[in-house]
C-alpha positions, 0 to 999 in steps of 0.5 A: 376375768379380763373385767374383773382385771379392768375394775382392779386396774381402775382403782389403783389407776385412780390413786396414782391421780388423787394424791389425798387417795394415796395418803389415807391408803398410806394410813390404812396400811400404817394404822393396825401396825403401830395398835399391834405394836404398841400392845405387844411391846406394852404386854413385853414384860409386865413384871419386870418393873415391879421394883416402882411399886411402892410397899409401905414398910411400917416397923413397931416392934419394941423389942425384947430384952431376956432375963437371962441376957440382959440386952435389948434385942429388936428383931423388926429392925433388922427385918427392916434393914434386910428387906430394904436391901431388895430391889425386887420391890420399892420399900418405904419407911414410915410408920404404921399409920401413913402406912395405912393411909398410903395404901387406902389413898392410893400412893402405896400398892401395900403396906407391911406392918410389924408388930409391937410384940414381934421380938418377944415372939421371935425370941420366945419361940421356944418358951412354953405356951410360945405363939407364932409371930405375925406379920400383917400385910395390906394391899390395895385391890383397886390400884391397878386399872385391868382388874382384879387379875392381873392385881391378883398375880403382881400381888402374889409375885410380890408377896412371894419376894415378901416371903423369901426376904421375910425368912431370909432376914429373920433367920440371919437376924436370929443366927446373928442373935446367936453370934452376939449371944456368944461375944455378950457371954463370957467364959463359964456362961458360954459353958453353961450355955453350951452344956444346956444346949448339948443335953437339948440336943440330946433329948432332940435326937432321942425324940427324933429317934423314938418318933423314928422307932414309931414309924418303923412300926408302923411300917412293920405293920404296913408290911405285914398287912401287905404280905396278908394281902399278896397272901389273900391275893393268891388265896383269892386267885387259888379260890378263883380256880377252885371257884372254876373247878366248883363251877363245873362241878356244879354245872356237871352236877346240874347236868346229872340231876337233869340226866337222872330225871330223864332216866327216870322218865324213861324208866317210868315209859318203859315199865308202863308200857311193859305192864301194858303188854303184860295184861294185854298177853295175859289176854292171848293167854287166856285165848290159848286156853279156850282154843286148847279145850275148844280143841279137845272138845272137837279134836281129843287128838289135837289136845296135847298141841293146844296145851302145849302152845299155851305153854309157850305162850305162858313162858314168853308172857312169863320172860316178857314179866321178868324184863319188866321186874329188872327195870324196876330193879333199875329204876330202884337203882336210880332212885337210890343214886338221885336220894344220895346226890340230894344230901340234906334237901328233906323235902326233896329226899321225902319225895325221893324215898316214897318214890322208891317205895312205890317203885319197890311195892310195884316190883313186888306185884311184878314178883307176884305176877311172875310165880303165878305164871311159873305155877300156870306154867307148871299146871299147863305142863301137867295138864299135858300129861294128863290129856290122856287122861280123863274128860273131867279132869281135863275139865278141871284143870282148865278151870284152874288155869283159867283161874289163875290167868285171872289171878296173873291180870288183876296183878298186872291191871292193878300194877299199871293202875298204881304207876300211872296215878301215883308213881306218875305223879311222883315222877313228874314232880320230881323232874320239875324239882331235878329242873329247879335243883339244876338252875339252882346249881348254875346260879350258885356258880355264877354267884361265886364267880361274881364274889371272888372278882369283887373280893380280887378287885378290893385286895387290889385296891388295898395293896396299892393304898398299902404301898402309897403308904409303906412309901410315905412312912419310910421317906418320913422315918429317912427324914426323921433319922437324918434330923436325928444324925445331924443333931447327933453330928453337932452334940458331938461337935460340941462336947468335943468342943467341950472336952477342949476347954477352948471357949471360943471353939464353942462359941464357933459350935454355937454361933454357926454362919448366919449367911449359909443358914439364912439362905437355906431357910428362905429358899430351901427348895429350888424348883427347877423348871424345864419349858416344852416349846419355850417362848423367851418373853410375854410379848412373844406370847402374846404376840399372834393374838395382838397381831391378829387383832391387828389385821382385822382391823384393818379390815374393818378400818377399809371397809370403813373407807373405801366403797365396796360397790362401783359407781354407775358410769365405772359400771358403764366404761368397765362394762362388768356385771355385779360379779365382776365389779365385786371381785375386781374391788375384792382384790384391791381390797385384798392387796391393801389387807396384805399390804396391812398384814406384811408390815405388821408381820414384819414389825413384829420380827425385825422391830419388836424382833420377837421369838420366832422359830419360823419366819416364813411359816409366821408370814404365811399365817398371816397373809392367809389370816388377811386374806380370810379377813378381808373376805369376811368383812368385804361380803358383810358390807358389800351384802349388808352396807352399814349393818354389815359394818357393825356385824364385822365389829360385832364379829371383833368384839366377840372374838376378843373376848372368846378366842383365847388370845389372853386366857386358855379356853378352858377359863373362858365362861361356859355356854356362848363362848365354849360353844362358838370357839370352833367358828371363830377365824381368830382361834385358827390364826392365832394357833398358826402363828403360835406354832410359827413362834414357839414350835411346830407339833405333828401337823398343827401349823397346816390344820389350823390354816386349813380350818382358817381357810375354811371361812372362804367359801361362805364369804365368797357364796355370801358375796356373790350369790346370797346378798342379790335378794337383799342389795335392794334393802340395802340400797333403801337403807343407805338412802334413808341414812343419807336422808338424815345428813347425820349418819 
């Protein structure tokens, strides 16, 4: 630190000896002041004088003299007298073709021409087949030397003061029209006149009226669709409900379909397996049987047993075949409920029903099965009886037992065949159409979920389009109804007038005040304009942007002429390293910057005295402006020499044009300019001092020097540590321009 401190004494130590030194550093500090200055006094008010722009005012109206009234009337040339009396524009009479000539040479900004037929039309307004009467204006685009925009906005602000002149002396001059109408005429002309007028009035307001009835029905019609409307919308809220109620209908729908399928499959299971079991037991009938005759064969005596556990064993197979016939009865139940939920689905109820067939025709066989069991039964029990009876009628008797078991299996073999080809196979195509039946369902819910949302959506959209326009018709219909009672309010001042006999009343009706109706006619809307952070002047405005300017270059102008590298003998009497000898010169550099930068800021405040809510804010930003500044432009050509000169001219230019000092930035071309605006210090300066000037909002004003100072570091990085690899390069360079002892 106590070399960089040497190398700083040093410089300043040499200005105090070398008084032409001392006089260029006085230069350098003065210079970027007065180009500040000038540009924001020169930018303080750009329109305040536009009363030295010449406007040729060029007058060929012939005037008009009526049939009626037998005297000559020129409306241009009380045009002329009105818009002379301006001084918001500098009017020239003369005539049409020096008006021209003036405006293309360039010794008049624009030129106004009146017509020749410019009374007729005035006063012929109200004629039938009648045409607007026109003015033409000229203006020359190339007189102002920034172009065709700020052209474009001195010609609008005086077109603007054209028009307000323009309307406010016409229509004094067709009131005054009136005036000399009434002294012209005399006493029953005036009448006549007035009587004309009233029945005109009348018809006025019957018309104003009638178009007013019109509106009203249309506003009626408005309403009406508006109430439709607020009714669709609730039918639409109510179907949405609905819309939800049918949705779980559906779904609940959808979930029975699936749950009388597994019924169904489950009944399906159950019956098989029970036939299974029947055919199977039938087997263990027929064992019995063998066993028991086997038994009498062997044991006479053990005869009766045997039958009677055949018995047993016929009753249970007969009770196993009864549950079997009730599952059927069931799954025919099931049948008959899944036929009834289908409705109208024909194939569907096609396969349901032939289902139930099947299902029936098996219950049938079952019954079969289960009286020739009854009759094995009642055989059994009278073989029992009979066991003490003879050999040969046991002999019998087991043959026709044996025949019937038989009879009970072929039953039960051919039911099971039956429900494991056809009803299973009806089975499983009917749950695939209960699967697709319950997708079904559930789509149809989502679908008119989605349709009532939407419909909800554009009744929404409806009423408001309905209500923009119930609004407009009423405010047209309140205006028509006031036109209607103003004209009213005059016919009845003028048929009192007339019910007087006082002439000159009526012609006081007539003649009205030219004064009060000029007025109202060429400004007849007032605008009134609140500002948020009001600035009082345009220099103002554009006061941070020229002072920003201002301080970068007087950066660039002292890098321009002071070294930014120590000789080799200061090297040697300092003894500081590059790193010392580049921020020892840095601060002297950074003096003179804030030297530069106080008495512009000053300037600005106490000699230019522009707005400023926030002095001390206002010098802060810009002594961090030249402090960053400085970094910038001293890295560049202590890495770069003379190219880095360039570079920080370049970085100037650059900055002008794409900071939004003059045009917001959203105006500024796409690409290049939308895409650098971020990264450049101009931007974040100018925003600062902005905040300074006209306000502060949230932390703007600390944001902004916070990404100003953010250009620091890479200044110092470039400064210190990346321009080592390239000070060779640049050494070469400077040598070879020296060379030349041109450059």
């Amino acid at each position: 630190m106590s070399r960089v401190l040497e190398v700083a004494r040093r410089d300043f130590l040499a200005l105090r000896h070398n008084v032409i030194a001392l006089v260029v550093c006085v230069g350098l500090v003065v210079v970027p002041s007065f180009y500040a200055w000038f540009n924001i006094a020169g930018a303080w008010d750009p329109y305040g004088s536009t009363g030295n722009l010449k406007v040729a005012l060029a007058n060929s109206d012939e005037g008009y003299k009526g049939e009626l009234v037998p005297v000559e009337l020129n409306v241009g040339d009380r045009v002329v007298a009105r818009l002379r009396q301006s001084d918001k524009v500098g009017y020239v009479v003369c005539d049409e073709d020096q008006a021209l000539e003036g405006v293309r040479s360039g010794e008049y900004y624009a030129a106004i021409v009146i017509p020749r037929d410019f009374s007729r039309k005035i006063l012929g307004i109200l004629s039938p087949g009648a045409t607007k009467a026109q003015v033409s204006y000229y203006s020359n685009d190339k007189k102002n030397a920034i172009g065709k925009i700020v052209t474009g906005k001195v010609s609008t602000s005086v077109q603007e003061e054209i028009d307000s002149s323009f309307a406010d002396a016409v229509t004094q001059v067709g009131a005054s029209v009136l005036q000399d109408l009434g002294s012209y005429l005399d006493d029953d002309q005036t009448t006549r006149l007035a009587s004309s007028f009233e029945g005109l009035l009348a018809r006025s307001s019957q018309s104003l009226r009638q178009a007013s009835g019109t509106l009203q029905s249309y506003q009626a019609v408005v309403d009406s669709l508006r109430g439709l409307m607020g009714s669709a919308d609730a039918l639409l809220a109510g179907t949405q409900g609905d819309g939800g109620t049918l949705a779980q209908s559906l779904s609940q729908a959808a979930g029975g379909v699936r749950g009388l399928g597994g019924g169904l499959e489950d009944a399906g299971t159950t019956v098989s397996s029970s036939l299974q079991r029947g055919a199977s037991s039938l087997d263990g009938v027929s064992s019995a049987l063998d066993s028991a005759y086997k038994t009498l064969d062997g044991q006479g005596s053990d005869l009766s047993d045997g039958l009677a556990k055949a018995k047993a064993e016929v009753d249970q197979r007969r009770a196993d075949l009864q549950a079997l016939s009730d599952d059927l009865d069931g799954s025919d139940t099931l049948s008959a409920q899944l036929e009834d939920s289908l409705g109208d689905d024909a194939a569907r109820l096609q396969d349901v029903r032939q289902l139930r067939l099947t299902i029936q025709g098996l219950n049938r066989r079952v019954s079969s099965a289960l009286d020739d069991l009854g009759q094995l039964s009642d055989a059994l029990q009278g073989a029992i009886d009979d066991v003490d009876g003879s050999r040969r009628d046991a002999t019998g008797s087991k043959a026709e037992l044996e025949g019937l078991v038989a009879d009970a299996k072929d039953q039960l073999s051919s039911g099971l065949s039956t429900w494991q080809g056809e009803l299973g196979q009806s089975l499983g195509s009917l749950a695939d159409d209960m699967e697709e039946a319950a997708g079904r369902a559930d789509s149809v819910s989502s679908q008119a979920s989605s349709a009532i949302q939407g419909a909800q959506g554009k009744v929404a959209d409806a009423t408001s389009g309905l209500d923009g326009m119930g609004q407009t018709l009423r405010e047209a219909r309140a205006r028509l109804d006031s036109a209607a009672d103003r004209m009213d309010a005059t016919r009845a001042s003028l048929d009192e007038a007339l019910a007087s006999a006082d002439v000159d009343r009526v012609r006081a009706v007539l003649s009205g005040d030219p004064a009060d109706l000029a007025d109202f006619v060429s400004s007849p809307v007032s605008l009134q304009r609140d500002a948020v952070f009001p600035v009082q002047n345009n220099g103002s405005a554009m006061a941070p942007f020229y002072t920003t300017l201002a301080i970068w270059v007087g950066a660039v102008i002292l890098c321009a002429l002071v070294r930014t590298g120590l000789s080799p003998e200061a090297l040697r009497r300092t003894g500081a390293r590059p790193r010392h000898a580049y921020l020892g010169r840095l601060a002297f550099f950074a003096v003179v910057g804030l030297a530069q930068t106080t008495l512009v800021l000053l300037g600005d405040l106490f000699f230019l005295r522009i707005q400023c809510l926030h002095p001390w804010l206002f010098l802060l930003a810009g002594w961090l402006a030249s402090l960053v500044f400085v970094n910038l432009t001293f890295a560049l050509t202590a890495s770069f020499g003379d190219v880095g000169k360039a570079i920080a001219v370049f970085l100037m230019v650059i900055q002008v044009a794409g900071s939004g000092g003059t045009f917001p930035r959203e105006m500024l071309p796409s690409g290049f300019f939308q895409a650098a605006y971020p990264f450049l210090p101009f931007v974040h300066a100018e925003k600062a001092m902005r905040c300074a000037i006209a306000g502060l909002w949230g932390a703007d004003y600390w944001l902004a020097l916070a990404r100003l100072l953010a250009f620091l570091p890479p200044a110092l990085l470039l400064g210190l540590l990346l321009r080592k690899p390239v000070v060779r390069l640049t050494s070469w360079m400077e040598r070879s321009l020296e060379s030349t002892r041109l450059m």
